[in-house]
ROGU-101769 format. One record per residue (C-alpha): x, y, z. Coordinates in steps of 0.1 Angstrom, whole numbers, plus 5000, padded with zeros to 4 digits. Example, Ala and Ser with C-alpha at 12.3 -4.5 7.8 and 13.67 -1.06 7.14 Angstrom:
% residues 2
512349555078
513749895071
END
This chain:
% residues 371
765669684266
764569584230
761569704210
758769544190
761369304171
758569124150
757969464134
761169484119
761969284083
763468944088
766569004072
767269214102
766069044134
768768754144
767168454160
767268484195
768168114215
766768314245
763868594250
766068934256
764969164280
765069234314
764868974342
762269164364
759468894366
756869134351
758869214319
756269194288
755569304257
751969314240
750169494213
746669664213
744269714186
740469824187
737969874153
734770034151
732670174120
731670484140
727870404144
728670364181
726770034178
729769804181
733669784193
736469554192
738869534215
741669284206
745669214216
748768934224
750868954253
753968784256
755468774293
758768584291
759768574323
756268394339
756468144305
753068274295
751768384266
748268504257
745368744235
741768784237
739168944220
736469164233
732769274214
730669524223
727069514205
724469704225
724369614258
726269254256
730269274258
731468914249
735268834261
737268544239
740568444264
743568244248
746668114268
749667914262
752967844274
755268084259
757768034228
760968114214
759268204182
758568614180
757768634142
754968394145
753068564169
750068314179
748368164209
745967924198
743267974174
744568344175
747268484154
748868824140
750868844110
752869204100
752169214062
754469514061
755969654091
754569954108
752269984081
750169654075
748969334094
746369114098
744468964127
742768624126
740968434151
739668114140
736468014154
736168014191
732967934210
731168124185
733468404173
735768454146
737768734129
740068804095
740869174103
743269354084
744669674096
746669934072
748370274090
746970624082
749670804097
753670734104
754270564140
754170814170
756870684196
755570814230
757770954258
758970684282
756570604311
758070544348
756970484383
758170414411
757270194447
760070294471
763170204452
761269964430
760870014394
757169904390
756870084358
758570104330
757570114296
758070234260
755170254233
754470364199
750870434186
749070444151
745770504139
744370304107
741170144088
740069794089
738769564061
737769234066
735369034082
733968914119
731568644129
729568664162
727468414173
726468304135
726168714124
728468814098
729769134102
731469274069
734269514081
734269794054
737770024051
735770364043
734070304082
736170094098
738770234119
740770204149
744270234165
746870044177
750170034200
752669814214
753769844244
757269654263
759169684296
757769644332
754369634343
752269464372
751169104350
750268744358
748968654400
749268904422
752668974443
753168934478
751969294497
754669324521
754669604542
752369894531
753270234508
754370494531
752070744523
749770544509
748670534473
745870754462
744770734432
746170794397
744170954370
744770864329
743970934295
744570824262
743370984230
744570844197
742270984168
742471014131
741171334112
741571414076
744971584072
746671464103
746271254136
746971284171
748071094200
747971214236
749071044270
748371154302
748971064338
748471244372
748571094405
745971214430
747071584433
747071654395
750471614393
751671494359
754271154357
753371174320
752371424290
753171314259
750571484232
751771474194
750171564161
751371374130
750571484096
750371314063
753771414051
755171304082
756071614099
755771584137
754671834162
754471844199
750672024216
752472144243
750272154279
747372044272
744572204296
741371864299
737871894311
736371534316
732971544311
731471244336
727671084338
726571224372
726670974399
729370794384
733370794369
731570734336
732770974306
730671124277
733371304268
736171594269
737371924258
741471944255
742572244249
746372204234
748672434216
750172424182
753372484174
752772824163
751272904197
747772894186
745172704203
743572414194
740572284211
739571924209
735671854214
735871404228
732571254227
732470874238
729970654214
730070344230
731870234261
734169904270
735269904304
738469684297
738569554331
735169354326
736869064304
739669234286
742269174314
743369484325
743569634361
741069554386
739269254363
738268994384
737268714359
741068744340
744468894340
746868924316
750168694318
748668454344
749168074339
745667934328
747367574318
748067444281
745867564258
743467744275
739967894259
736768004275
734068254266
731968494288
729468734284
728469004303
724869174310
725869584308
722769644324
723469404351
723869614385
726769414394
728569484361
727469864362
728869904395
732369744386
732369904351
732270264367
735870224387
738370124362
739470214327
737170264301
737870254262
735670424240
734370514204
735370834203
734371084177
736271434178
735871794165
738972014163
738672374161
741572594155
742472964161
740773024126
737772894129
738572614115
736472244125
738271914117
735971564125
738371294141
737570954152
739470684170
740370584205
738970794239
740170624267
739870714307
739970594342
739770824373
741470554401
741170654438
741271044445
742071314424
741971664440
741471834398
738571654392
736771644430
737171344436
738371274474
738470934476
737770584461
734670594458
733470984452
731471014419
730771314398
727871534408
END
């Protein structure tokens, strides 16, 4: 299984006649990228998807401003071309790879974007992610993460929106291999036991001398498939946080996070505890495309060029009640404190979603909420 080719220098990359990579029918490979300037007033959630073998290629574009989150799909038949990554009016160009590229969405129904992104921090490569349904592979993924400022500009519905590099921030990853894409499969006979639940987090976040990036997945009894938590400092040394130990703090009555305490380990043996507070919350499955969104999914066939728009009402009961059960990106603002007393501010990426039961956090079903 190849890697993210278009981040490697020209010279290098061979010109494919064919799209490499496995033949499983949900085979993909798609980047992620989200800015904020901290306030908590706005987010942007932005990324391409490329998914070879449903000849589909897409991005969109999410805002968050107050209660309003506005959703920009783009879709096309796929290409041959993976150094011109583009779908439409939307494009990303790597300036310099790993370390530089820019985003640009020209305007669509009343939003636009030049965004350039420059790296912080080295690349973390996380641990390889697997699941399984019976004897079916139905995940199967490799990702690396960075965290970085942003500099540029975004229009939303005639607002400009100057994107300033000593506020903007925001993270990034691309992510290939097997995942559930495009129109749902065929059920065929159901899990045997049944699935439960699966709980996740994902906290990429920037601080002055170093940054961090931690993955997390338990199924319904705590259980961890994944835990992966790294901190990366500005010389490039690399160090693994061991166990870490997470409180979710949730809105009561709802799956809704203000924030966490993780509790990791350095290498030393020391503890480090990690005060998350969220700042403004995207549900990515209202308009972003991701599990359990009802208006769009990534890698489905929309026809030749496709575009729309839509905009969602956060205060609308309907939205409020789907927003709770899914995953939620956040701006997320951090304070480390270490064994000496020591308090480090972070910011960057708090994402969550507590799916289905799971026993750790007392949640017995699908549709148990925090107290």
């Amino acid at each position: 299984m190849l890697g993210p080719m278009d981040e490697y220098p020209v010279h290098q990359v061979p010109q494919p006649i064919a799209w490499p990579g496995s033949s499983d029918r949900n085979f993909y490979d798609r980047s992620y990228f989200n800015a904020h300037d901290r306030t908590g007033d706005i987010f942007v959630i932005t990324g391409i998807g490329y998914y070879p073998n449903l000849g589909v290629k897409d991005a969109y574009l999410l805002v968050r401003r107050g209660d309003t989150q506005t959703a920009v799909h783009l879709s096309h038949a796929i290409d041959q071309d993976r150094l011109n990554q583009r779908v439409g009016n939307y494009r990303v160009e790597i300036i310099e790879p790993l370390r530089k590229l820019r985003i640009t969405l020209e305007e669509t129904e009343g939003i636009a974007a030049d965004l350039t992104w420059e790296g912080l921090f080295d690349v973390v490569q996380e641990q390889p992610h697997i699941m399984r349904r019976g004897n079916r592979v139905t995940l199967d993924a490799q990702r690396f993460a960075q965290v970085g400022t942003w500099s540029g500009q975004l229009l939303v519905d005639g607002t400009d929106i100057a994107v300033d590099p000593s506020q903007w921030i925001g993270t990034r990853d691309r992510s290939w291999g097997i995942r559930p894409i495009g129109e749902a499969e065929p059920a065929g006979r159901p899990d045997d036991p049944p699935f439960e639940g699966m709980w996740w987090l994902y906290v990429p976040m920037a601080f002055d001398h170093f940054g961090i990036v931690l993955i997390i997945q338990e199924d319904h009894l705590g259980f961890r498939s994944l835990n992966d938590c790294t901190r990366i400092w500005k010389d490039g040394r690399v160090e693994q946080l061991g166990w870490p130990r997470i409180k979710i703090h949730y809105r009561s009555g709802t799956r809704i996070p203000t924030g966490a305490t993780i509790d990791a380990t350095a290498f030393d043996g020391t503890l480090l505890r990690f005060d998350v507070e969220s700042k403004l919350p995207v549900p990515i499955h209202v308009g972003g495309g991701y599990g359990g969104d009802s208006d769009w999914i990534h890698g489905m066939w929309k026809g030749e060029n496709f575009t729309e728009r839509l905009t969602y009402d956060m205060n609308d009961p309907a939205i409020v009640g789907r927003a709770g059960f899914g995953v939620i990106d956040h701006v997320g603002r951090a304070v480390c404190r270490d064994a000496d007393g020591g308090e480090h501010e972070g910011w960057g990426l708090f994402e969550h979603g507590a799916l289905g039961r799971h026993d750790p956090s007392g949640f017995a079903d699908w549709l148990t909420v925090a107290l």
